[in-house]
VOGU-3710 file (C-alpha; in Angstrom, 3 decimals, decimal comma):
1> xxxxxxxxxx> 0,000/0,000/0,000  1,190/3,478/-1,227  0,571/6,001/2,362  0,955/10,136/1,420  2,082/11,988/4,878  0,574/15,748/5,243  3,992/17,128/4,131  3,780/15,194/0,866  6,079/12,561/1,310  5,003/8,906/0,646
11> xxxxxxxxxx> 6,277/5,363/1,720  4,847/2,177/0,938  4,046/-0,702/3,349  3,985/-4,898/2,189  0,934/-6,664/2,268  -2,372/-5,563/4,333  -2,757/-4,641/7,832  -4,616/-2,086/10,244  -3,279/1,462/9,558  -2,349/1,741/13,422
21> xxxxxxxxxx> -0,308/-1,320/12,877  1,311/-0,080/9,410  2,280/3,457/11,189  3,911/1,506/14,609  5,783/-0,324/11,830  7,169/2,092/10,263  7,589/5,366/12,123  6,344/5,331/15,587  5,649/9,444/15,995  3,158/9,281/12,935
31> xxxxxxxxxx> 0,530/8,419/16,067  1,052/11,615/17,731  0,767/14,218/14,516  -1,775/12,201/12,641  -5,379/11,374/13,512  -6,287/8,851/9,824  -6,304/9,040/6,775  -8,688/9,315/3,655  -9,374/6,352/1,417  -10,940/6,979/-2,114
41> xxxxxxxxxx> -12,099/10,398/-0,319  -13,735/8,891/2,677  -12,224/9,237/6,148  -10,931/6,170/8,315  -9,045/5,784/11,212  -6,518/3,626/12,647  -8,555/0,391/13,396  -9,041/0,327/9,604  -7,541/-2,644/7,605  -6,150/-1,611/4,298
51> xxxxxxxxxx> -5,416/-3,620/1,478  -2,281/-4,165/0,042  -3,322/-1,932/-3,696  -4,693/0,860/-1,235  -3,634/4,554/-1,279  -4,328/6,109/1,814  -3,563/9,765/2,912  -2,727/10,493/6,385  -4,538/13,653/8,172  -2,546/15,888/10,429
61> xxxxxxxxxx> -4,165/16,053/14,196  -4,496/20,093/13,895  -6,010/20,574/10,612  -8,736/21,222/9,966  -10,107/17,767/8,597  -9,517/16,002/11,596  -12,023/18,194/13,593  -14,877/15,443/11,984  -12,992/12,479/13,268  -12,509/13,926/17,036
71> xxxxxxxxxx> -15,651/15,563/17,610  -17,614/12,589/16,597  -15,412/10,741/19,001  -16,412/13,275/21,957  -20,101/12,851/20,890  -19,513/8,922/21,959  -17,692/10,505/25,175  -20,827/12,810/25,508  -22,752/9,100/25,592  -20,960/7,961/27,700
81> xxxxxxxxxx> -20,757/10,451/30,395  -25,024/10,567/30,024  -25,019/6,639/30,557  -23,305/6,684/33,703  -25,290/9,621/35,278  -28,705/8,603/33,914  -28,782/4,638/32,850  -32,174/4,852/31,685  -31,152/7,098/28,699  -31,717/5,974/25,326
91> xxxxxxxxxx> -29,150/6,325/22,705  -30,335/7,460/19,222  -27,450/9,063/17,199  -24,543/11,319/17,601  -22,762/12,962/14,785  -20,153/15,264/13,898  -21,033/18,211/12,599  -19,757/21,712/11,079  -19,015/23,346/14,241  -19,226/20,207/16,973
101> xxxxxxxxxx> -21,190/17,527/17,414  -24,091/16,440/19,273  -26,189/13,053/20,448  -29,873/12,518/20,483  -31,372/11,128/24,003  -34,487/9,841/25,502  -34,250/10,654/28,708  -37,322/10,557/31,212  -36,842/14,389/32,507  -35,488/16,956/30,429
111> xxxxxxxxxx> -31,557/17,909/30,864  -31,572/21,135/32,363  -28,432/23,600/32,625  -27,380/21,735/36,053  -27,177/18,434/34,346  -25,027/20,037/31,305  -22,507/20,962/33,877  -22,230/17,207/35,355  -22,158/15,625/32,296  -18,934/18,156/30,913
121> xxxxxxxxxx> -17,360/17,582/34,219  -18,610/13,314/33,837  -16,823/13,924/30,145  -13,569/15,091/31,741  -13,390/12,068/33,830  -14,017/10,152/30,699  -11,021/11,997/28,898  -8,475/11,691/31,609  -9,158/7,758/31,905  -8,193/7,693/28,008
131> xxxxxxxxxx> -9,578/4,468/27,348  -8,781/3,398/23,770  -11,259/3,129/21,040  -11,823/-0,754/19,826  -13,286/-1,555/16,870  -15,425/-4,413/16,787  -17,089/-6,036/13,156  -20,172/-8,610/14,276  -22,650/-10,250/12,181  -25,798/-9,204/11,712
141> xxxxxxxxxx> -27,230/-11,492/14,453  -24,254/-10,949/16,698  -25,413/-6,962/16,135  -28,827/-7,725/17,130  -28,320/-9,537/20,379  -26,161/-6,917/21,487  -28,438/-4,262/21,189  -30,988/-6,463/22,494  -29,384/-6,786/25,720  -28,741/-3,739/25,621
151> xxxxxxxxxx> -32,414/-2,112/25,297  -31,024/0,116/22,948  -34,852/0,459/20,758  -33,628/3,206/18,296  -30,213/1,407/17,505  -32,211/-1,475/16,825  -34,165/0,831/14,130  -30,818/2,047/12,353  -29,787/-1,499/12,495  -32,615/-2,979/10,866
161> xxxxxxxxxx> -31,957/-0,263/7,706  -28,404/-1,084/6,890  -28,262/-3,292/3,864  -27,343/-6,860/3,366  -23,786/-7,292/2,930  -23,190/-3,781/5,844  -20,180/-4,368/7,514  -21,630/-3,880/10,862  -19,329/-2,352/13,739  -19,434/-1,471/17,018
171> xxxxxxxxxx> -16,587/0,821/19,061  -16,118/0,207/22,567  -13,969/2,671/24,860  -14,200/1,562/28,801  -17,578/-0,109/29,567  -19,493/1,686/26,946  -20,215/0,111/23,615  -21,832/1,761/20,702  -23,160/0,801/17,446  -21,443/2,863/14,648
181> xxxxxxxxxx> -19,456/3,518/11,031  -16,914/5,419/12,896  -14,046/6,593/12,308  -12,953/7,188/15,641  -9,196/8,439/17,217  -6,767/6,865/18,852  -8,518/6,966/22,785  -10,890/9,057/24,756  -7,724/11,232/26,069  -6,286/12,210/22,746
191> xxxxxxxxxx> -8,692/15,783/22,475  -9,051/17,167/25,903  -10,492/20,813/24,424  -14,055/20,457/24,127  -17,569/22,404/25,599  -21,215/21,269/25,800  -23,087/24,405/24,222  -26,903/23,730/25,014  -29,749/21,460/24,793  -32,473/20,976/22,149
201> xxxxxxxxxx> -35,869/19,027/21,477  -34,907/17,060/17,887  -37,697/14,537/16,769  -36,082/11,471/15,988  -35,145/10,952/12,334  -36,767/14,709/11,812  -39,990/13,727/11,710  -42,603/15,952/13,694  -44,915/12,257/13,889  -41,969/10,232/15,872
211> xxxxxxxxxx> -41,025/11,446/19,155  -39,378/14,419/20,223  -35,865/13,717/21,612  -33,109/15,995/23,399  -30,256/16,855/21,614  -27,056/18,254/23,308  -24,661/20,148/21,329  -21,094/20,693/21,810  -17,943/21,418/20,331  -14,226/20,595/19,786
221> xxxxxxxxxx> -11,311/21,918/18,792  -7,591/20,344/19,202  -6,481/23,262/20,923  -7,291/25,631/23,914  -7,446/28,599/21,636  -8,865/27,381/18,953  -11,679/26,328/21,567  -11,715/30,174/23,266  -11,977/31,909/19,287  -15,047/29,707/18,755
231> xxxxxxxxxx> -16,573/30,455/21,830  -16,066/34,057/21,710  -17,357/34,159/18,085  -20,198/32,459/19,082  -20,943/35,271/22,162  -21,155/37,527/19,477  -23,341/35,640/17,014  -25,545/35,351/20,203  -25,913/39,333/19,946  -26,823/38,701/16,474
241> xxxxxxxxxx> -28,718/36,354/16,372  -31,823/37,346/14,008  -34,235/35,827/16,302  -33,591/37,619/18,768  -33,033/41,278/17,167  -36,051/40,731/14,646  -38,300/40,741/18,151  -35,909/43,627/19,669  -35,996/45,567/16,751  -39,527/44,736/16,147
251> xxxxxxxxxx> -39,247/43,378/12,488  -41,033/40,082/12,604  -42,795/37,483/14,816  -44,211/34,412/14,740  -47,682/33,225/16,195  -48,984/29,492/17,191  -52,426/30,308/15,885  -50,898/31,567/12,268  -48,574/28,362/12,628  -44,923/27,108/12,332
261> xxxxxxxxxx> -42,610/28,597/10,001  -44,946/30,948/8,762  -43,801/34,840/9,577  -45,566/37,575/10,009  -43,736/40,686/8,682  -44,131/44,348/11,257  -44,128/47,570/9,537  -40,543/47,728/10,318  -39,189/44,718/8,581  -42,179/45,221/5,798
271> xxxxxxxxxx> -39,978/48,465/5,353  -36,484/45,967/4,320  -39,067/43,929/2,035  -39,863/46,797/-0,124  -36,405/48,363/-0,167  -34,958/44,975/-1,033  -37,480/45,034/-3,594  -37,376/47,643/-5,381  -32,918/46,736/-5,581  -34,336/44,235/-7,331
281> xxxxxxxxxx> -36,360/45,445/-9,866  -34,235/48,550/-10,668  -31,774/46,278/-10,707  -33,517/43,453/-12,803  -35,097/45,896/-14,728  -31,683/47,932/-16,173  -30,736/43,545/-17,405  -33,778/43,315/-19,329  -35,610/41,451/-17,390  -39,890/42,048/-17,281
291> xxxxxxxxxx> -42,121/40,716/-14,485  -44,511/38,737/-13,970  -47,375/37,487/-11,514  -48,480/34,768/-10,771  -51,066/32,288/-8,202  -50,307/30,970/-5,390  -51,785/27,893/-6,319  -52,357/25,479/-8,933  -53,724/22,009/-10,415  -51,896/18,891/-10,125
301> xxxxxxxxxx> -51,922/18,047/-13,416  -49,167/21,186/-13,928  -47,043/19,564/-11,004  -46,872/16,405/-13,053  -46,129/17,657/-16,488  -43,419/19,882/-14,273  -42,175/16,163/-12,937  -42,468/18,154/-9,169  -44,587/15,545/-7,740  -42,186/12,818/-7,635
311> xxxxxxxxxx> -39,499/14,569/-6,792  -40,645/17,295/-4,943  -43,630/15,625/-3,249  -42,429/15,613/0,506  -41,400/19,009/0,614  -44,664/19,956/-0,371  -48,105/20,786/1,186  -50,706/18,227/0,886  -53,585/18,837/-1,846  -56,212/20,260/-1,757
321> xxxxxxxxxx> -59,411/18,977/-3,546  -62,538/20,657/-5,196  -65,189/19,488/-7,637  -62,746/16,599/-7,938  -59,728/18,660/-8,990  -56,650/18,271/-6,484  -54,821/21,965/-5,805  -51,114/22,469/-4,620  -50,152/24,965/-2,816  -47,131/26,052/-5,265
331> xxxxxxxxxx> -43,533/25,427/-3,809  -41,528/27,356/-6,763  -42,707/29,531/-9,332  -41,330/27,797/-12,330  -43,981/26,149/-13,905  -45,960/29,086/-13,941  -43,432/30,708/-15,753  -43,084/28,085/-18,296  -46,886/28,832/-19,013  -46,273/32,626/-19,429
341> xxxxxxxxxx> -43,410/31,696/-22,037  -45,646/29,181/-23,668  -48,623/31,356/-23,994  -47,166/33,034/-27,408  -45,203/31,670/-30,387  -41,467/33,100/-30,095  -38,808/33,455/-31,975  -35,231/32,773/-31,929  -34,853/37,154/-32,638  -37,417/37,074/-29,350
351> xxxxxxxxxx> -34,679/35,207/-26,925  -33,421/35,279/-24,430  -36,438/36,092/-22,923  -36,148/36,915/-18,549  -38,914/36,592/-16,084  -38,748/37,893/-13,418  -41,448/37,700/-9,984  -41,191/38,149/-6,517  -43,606/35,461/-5,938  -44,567/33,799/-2,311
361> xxxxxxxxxx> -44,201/30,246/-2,128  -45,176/27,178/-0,231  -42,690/24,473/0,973  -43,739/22,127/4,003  -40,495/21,627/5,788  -40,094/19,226/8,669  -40,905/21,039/12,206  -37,754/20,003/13,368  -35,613/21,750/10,634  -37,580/25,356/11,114
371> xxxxxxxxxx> -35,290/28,067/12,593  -36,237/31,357/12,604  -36,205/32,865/9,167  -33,552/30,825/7,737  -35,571/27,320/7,191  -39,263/28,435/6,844  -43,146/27,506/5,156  -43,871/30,501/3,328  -40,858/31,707/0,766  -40,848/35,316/-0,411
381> xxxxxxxxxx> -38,342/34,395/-3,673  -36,233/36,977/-5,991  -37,190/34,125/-8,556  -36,542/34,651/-12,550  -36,243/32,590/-15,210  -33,736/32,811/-18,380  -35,151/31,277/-21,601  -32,664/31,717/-23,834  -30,882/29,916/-26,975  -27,503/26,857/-26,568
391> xxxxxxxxxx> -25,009/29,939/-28,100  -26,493/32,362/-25,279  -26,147/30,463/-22,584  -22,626/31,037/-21,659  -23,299/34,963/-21,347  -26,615/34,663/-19,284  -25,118/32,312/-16,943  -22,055/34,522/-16,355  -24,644/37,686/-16,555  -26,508/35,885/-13,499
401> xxxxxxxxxx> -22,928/35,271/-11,337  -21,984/38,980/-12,119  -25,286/40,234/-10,622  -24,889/38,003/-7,455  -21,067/39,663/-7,302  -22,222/42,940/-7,559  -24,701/42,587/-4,643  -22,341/40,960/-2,579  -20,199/44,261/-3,393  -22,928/46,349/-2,021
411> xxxxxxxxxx> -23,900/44,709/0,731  -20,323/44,084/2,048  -19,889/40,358/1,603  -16,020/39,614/1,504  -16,133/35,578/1,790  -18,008/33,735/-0,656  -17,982/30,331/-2,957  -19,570/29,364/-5,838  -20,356/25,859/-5,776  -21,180/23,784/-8,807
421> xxxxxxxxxx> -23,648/21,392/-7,635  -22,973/18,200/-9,885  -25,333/15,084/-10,545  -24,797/11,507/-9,306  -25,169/8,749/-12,146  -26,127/6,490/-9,573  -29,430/8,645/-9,244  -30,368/8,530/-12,567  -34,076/7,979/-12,490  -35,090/7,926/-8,738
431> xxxxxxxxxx> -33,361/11,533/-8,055  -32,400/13,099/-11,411  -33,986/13,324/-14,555  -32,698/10,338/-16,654  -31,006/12,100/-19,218  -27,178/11,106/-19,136  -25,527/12,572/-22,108  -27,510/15,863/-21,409  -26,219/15,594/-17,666  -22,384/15,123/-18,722
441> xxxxxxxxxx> -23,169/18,441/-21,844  -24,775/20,471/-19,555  -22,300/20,324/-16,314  -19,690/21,112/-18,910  -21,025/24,302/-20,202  -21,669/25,359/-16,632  -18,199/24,236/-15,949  -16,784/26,116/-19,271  -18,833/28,894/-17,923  -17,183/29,677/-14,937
451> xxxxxxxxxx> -13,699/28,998/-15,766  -13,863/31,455/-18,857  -15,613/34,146/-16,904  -12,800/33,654/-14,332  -15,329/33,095/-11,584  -13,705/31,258/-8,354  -15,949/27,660/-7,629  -15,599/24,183/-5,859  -17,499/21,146/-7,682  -19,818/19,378/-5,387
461> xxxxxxxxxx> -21,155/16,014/-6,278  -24,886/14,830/-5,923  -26,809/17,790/-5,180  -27,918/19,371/-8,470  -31,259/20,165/-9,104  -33,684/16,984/-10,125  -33,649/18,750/-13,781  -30,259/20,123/-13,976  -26,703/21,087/-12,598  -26,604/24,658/-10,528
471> xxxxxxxxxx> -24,395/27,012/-8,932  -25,369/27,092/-5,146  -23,845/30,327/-3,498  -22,090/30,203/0,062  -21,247/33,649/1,629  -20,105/34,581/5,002  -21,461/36,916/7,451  -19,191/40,189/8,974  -17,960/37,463/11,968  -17,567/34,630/9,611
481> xxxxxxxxxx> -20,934/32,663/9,928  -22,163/30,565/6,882  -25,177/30,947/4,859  -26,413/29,571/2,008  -27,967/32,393/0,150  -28,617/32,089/-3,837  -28,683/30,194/-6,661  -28,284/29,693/-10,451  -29,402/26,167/-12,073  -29,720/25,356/-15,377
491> xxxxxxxxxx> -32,424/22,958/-16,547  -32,439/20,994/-19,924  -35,593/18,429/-19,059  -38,732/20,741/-17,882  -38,974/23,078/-20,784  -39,314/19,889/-22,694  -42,098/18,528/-20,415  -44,257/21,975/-21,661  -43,661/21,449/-24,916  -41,951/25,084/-24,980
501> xxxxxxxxxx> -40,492/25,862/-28,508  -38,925/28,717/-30,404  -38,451/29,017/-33,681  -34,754/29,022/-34,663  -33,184/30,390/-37,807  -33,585/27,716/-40,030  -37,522/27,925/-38,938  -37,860/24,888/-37,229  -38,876/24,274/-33,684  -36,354/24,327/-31,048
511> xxxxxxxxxx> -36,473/24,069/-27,222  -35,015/26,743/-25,205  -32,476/25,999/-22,385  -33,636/27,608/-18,709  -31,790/29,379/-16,333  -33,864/29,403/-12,730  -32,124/32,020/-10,412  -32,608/33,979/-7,175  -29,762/36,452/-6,510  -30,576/37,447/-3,567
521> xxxxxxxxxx> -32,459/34,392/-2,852  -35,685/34,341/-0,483  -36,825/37,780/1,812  -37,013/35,797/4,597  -33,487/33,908/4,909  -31,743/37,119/3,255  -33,084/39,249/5,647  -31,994/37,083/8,310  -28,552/36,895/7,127  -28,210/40,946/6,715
531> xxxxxxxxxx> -29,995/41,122/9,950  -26,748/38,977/11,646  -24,026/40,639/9,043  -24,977/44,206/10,229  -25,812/43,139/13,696  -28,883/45,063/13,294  -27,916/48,371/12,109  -28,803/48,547/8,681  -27,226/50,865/6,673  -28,876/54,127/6,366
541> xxxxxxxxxx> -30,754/53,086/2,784  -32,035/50,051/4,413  -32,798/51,143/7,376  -36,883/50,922/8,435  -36,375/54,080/10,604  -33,491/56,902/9,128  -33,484/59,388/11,633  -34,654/60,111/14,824  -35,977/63,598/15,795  -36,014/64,809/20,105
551> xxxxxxxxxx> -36,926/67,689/20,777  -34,914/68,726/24,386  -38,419/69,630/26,001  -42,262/70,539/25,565  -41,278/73,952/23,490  -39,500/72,434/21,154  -41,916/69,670/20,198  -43,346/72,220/17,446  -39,997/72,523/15,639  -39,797/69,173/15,973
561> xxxxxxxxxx> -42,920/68,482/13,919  -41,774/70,960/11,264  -38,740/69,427/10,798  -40,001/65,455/10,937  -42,414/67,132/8,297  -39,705/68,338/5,961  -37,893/65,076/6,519  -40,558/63,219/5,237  -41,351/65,556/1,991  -37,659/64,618/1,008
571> xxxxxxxxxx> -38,675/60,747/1,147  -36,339/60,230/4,175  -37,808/57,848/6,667  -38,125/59,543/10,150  -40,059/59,443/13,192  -40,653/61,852/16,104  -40,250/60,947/19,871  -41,381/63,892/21,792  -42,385/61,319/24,496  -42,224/62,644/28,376
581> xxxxxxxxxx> -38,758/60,333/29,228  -35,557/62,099/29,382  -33,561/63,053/26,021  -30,735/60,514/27,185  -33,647/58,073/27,631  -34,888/58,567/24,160  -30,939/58,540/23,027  -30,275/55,298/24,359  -33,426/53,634/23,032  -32,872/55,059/19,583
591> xxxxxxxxxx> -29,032/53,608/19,886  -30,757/50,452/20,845  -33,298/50,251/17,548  -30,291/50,883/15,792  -31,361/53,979/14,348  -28,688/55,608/12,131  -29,337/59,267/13,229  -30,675/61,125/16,300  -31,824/64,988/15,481  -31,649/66,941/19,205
601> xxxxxxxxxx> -33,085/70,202/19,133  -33,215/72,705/22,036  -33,264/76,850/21,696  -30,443/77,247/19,867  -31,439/74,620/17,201  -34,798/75,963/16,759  -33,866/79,508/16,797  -31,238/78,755/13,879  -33,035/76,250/12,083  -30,666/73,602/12,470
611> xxxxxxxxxx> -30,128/70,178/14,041  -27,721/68,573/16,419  -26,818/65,194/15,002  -25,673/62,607/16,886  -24,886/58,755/15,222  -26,188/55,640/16,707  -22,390/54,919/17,016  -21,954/57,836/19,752  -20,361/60,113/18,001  -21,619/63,512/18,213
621> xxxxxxxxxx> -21,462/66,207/14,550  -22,863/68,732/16,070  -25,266/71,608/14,408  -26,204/71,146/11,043  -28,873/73,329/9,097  -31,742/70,991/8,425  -31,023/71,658/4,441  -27,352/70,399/4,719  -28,952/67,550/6,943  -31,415/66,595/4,720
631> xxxxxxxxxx> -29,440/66,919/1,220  -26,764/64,703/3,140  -29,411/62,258/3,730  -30,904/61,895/0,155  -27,133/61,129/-1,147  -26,791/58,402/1,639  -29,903/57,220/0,433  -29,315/57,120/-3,592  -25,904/56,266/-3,397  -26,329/53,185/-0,877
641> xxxxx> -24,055/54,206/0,743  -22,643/51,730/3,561  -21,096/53,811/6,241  -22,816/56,335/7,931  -20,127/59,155/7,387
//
């Protein structure tokens, strides 16, 4: 076997054996710098036997591909620790994940904050005994009385899915002994820098009709400081959190009776909607693109031409029926637009052709997977749809990845990736239109695409579209937080499905390809990201409320009016709190709503005709005339300007 160290140096080993047993062979130290390896891309550890044509290459303990292989190793240490203190608990699952881990539990009582802290200091114990992880392969009935004795009921489950021919493992550190894939480190001691972050209801298998577990999170890092950054980062995404600021800075809620998932937008945020908005379709409208309407529901029959019902069908709401017609609630606007494309004869001289909607739509996601506005029912998309000929594509697609850069641009996103979101051939049929040799052309001109409009992207496999390959668009907020944000697919099947033709030059029918993008994706997750980028406070263009105006006291309240008045007349949105709390009262809460500018005005202001401006930052300008004020305002406001100085 052929074994590639981090540094890029390679040695080769006789014969098969356990990769623990090939490193104490040949250099002893590899166990204290390495954690496993990856074999044909997948991860492994030391308890795995290689073969003697494999490749393997080894993973360094402090980078950052290890972090999967240690923190799913201190979710079984999590176990653990819960076993000993509460025996009763069930097991269910316990993954790594981006930033930690967790395990699922059913447990009698709920944890509360007290039991976090004895299961972490449980864990330590755990971690200083640094008992070593054991691999253990059983048959499937070897599996099955184990788990029997056990009482281990949701184990059972996952062990009654794996099929025929699974190799079926167990790892075993001390007395505790769990079914799993692994791959696991070397013992229980080997990462000692770890926190439990909070506890969660998670129905099992995410499905609202199972029961509702608890889930405790936690996280991992190799070392202490990597541990403290993390922590500290996530302090401050506590502060931002959307969920919390949205109620603070009264922008959307939520209600029982309305139902899950399903937001209901204040004046305030109703404010960002339209502003975001009309970006859009100034935006939307300089590319050429026109807009359309369209229902928010629609016959099944469309949903099968569409081929949305079996592919889509879980994700969306259940029908409903009159006079023996089944509706749908729609979940994406694109068969409606195929109709509005459809209802003409075009021409190749007509193409490309761009609609455009901001249209609401439907998508029944599992209760467990809501969160705020980031994963909800009711979709407010920036949705548009390219019809356009093979010899435009290249430009539209590029035209689409330019607008998305040029947002990002104005709303200060630095980190991004373009992902190309690639088909599995193993999915052919059952996930993905069965088209190959369309699948292979298309992912090449997407491919060709990018690389000759110089466009940074990673290629991710199996998680295009059912109809086509697509760009999915990562970006990262002002303290480095993740969101996935937009899209740009292509799709080569559905236009078929509507029999949607053009007439090329030769004059014979032709079917157009289809962009579907969303730039700036849904209102409700976009919002929620800008919300946690800004922390807030908006700049002045987006903010619902501009500026602030106080008068100092009682006789001052009619200036105040005037000026709030004149304000207004120049399309700057401002309010006036003449309210009978103190002017540093009235500051503060304006600092907290995060408005962008404060307007004091006592004698001297009133007698001059000017303002005293102070910025929600602290900083004081002093007097302005209300004319300089308010022309300063209007070019904050066209410009979009992103500072407030």
């Amino acid at each position: 076997m052929i074994v590639k160290l981090p540094d890029g140096r390679t040695f080769e080993y006789a014969g098969s054996a356990k990769l623990k047993d090939v490193l104490v062979t040949t250099d002893r130290q590899l166990l204290k710098t390495v954690i496993g390896a990856k074999l044909n891309g997948e991860f492994v550890d030391f308890h795995k036997v290689l073969s003697a044509d494999a490749t393997v290459e080894l993973i360094n303990i402090d980078s950052p591909e290890a972090r999967a292989i240690y923190r799913h190793s201190l979710s079984h240490v999590l176990a653990q620790a819960v076993k000993r203190l509460f025996p009763s608990v069930k097991l269910a699952i316990g993954p790594a994940i981006d930033d930690g881990f967790y395990y699922d539990f059913d447990a009698e009582k709920p944890f509360t904050p007290e039991d976090l802290e004895k299961i972490e200091a449980e864990m330590k114990k755990v971690i200083k005994e640094n008992f070593p992880f054991e691999r253990q392969e059983v048959s499937r009935d070897q599996a099955l009385h184990l788990l029997s004795e056990m009482e281990e009921p949701y184990k059972l489950e996952l062990l009654e899915e794996l099929p025929p021919g699974e190799t079926i493992s167990f790892y075993k550190d001390g007395d505790f002994l769990d079914l799993c894939r692994g791959p696991h480190i070397l013992g229980t001691g080997q990462v000692k820098h770890f926190k439990l972050l909070n506890v969660a209801g998670a129905y099992w298998r995410g499905d609202e009709k199972k029961k509702m577990l608890q889930r405790i999170y936690g996280t991992a890092f190799y070392t202490k400081e990597e541990l403290d950054q993390f922590l500290q980062m996530r302090e401050e995404a506590k502060k931002r959190d959307h969920r919390k600021l949205g109620s603070e800075l009264q922008l959307f809620t939520f209600d029982e009776e309305v139902g899950p998932g399903l937001p209901l937008w204040l004046p305030k945020g109703t404010l960002i909607i339209e502003e975001l908005e009309k970006l859009a379709r100034e935006t939307e409208q300089k590319a050429g693109y026109l807009r359309v309407r369209t229902p928010h529901i629609c016959k099944e029959s469309m949903y099968v031409t569409s081929g949305h019902l079996p592919y889509y069908q879980e994700s969306m709401y259940p029908p409903m029926e009159m006079e023996g017609v089944k509706y749908y609630l729609k979940p994406m606007n694109c068969p409606h637009h195929h109709k509005i494309f459809g209802s003409s004869p075009k021409s190749y001289r007509d193409l490309p052709i761009r609609l455009a909607e901001y249209g609401t739509c439907y998508r029944y996601e599992q209760s467990g997977e809501l969160f705020g506005l980031m994963r909800v029912r009711m979709l407010s998309m920036n949705d548009a749809h390219i019809y356009c000929t093979l010899d435009q594509f290249e430009k539209e697609f590029l035209d689409v990845c330019n607008m998305y850069l040029n947002y990002f641009k104005l709303f200060g996103v630095e980190k991004y990736v373009m992902r190309l979101s690639l088909h599995d051939t193993k999915g052919l049929g059952k996930k993905y239109v069965n088209e190959p040799e369309l699948w292979k052309k298309t992912e090449e001109m997407v491919r060709r695409a990018m690389i000759n409009g110089k466009i940074n992207f990673v290629e991710v496999p199996d998680e295009a579209a059912f109809y086509g390959p697509k760009i999915d668009v990562q970006v990262w907020s002002a303290i480095g937080r993740e969101f996935t944000l937009a899209t740009n697919q292509v799709d080569f099947a559905v236009p078929k499905r509507f029999n949607l033709t053009f007439k090329n030059a030769q004059g014979a029918d032709e079917t157009p390809l289809c962009i579907h993008r969303a730039p700036l994706g849904t209102h409700e997750r976009f919002i929620g990201f800008l919300i946690e980028h800004y922390a807030g406070a908006f700049p002045a263009w987006l903010s619902p409320v501009q500026a602030v105006v106080l008068p100092i006291t009682d006789r001052h309240a009619e200036y105040g009016q005037k000026v709030l008045e004149q304000l207004q007349r120049a399309g700057i949105r401002a309010e006036l709190d003449n309210s009978n709390n103190t002017l540093n009262y009235r500051i503060r809460h304006a600092q907290l709503q995060k408005i962008p500018y404060m307007l004091v005005m006592g004698d001297r202001e009133q007698e001059s005709e000017q303002v005293a401006v102070r910025l929600r930052t602290g900083e004081d300008w002093g007097a302005k005339s209300l004319a300089e004020f308010t022309q300063f305002m209007q070019s904050k406001i066209a410009t979009k300007a992103p500072d407030l100085i």
